[in-house]
N, C-alpha and C positions, 0 to 999 in steps of 0.2 A: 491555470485553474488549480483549485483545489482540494483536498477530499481529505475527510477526515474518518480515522481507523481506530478501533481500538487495540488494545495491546493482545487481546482473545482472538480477535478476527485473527491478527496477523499471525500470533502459532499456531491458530487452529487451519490459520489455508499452509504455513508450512509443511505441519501435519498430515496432511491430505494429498499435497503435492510433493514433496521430496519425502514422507512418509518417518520424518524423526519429529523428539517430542525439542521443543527449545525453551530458553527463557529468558525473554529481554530486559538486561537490564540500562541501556544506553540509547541514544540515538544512533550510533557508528552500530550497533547489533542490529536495531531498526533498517537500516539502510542495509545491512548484511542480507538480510532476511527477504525484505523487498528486490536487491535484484535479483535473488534465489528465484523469486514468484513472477519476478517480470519475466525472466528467462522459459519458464513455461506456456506465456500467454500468445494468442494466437496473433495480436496488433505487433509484438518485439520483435516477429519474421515478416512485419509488412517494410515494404523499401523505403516510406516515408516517416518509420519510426525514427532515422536519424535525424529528423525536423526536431528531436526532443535537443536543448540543449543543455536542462540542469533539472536536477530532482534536489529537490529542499525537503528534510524533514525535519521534525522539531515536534516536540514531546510537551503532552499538558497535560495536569493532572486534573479530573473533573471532580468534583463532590456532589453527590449524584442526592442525595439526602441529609448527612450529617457529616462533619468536617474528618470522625474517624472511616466514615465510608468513603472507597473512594474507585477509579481507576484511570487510569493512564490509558491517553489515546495517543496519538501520533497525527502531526498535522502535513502531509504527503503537499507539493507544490509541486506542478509539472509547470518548466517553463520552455516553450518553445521559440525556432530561429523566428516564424511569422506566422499571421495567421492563416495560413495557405495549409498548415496543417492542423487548425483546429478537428476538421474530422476526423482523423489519427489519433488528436487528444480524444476528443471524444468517444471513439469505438476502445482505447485501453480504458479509460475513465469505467465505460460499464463493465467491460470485464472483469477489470480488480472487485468494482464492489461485487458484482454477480460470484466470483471467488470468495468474498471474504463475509458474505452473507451467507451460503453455505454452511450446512451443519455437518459435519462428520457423524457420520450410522455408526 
C-alpha cells in the first residue's frame, strides 16, 4: 500500500517526536526522517512488523494552483512478505497519518 505525505507533515512530526527542526532536501533525507518516526511508533514494536519487507519512497512535486506554487510530497510504499500482515500494515498506516496530521501547539 501506499500513502502519501507531504514534505511539512514529515518535519513537522520530526519536530514533535525527536524535537529538532530539519529540512529535506532528497529522498535518501526522506527515508532518513521516516525511519526516525517509524522508530517511535507503537506497530515497529509489534512482532509482526518484520512482515514489512521494503519501504519505497519517491518524491513529487504538486502544483497545487499555479506552476510557481508548488510543494513537494513524498509517495511512502510499504511492501510486505504476504498478506497475513496486512493488519500490521494497516494499524502503522493509521498511525503515521494520525502523526503526521498533527499540528504542533
Amino acid at each position: 500500500m501506499k500513502i502519501k505525505v507531504s514534505e511539512d507533515e514529515l518535519t513537522s512530526a520530526i519536530k514533535k517526536l525527536i524535537g529538532i527542526e530539519i529540512i529535506l532536501d532528497t529522498v535518501d533525507e526522506a527515508r532518513k526522517a521516516l525511519g526516525l518516526i517509524l522508530d517511535k511508533t507503537e506497530a515497529s514494536k509489534r512482532g509482526d512488523y518484520s512482515g514489512i519487507k521494503d519501504i519505497k519512497i519517491s518524491q513529487k512535486v504538486e502544483h497545487t494552483t499555479t506552476a510557481v506554487e508548488y510543494r513537494n510530497v513524498y509517495i511512502i510504499e510499504f511492501e510486505v512478505e504476504d498478506d497475513s500482515y496486512l493488519p500490521m500494515e494497516i494499524a502503522l498506516i493509521h498511525e503515521l497519518q494520525r502523526i503526521f496530521r498533527q499540528k504542533i501547539l
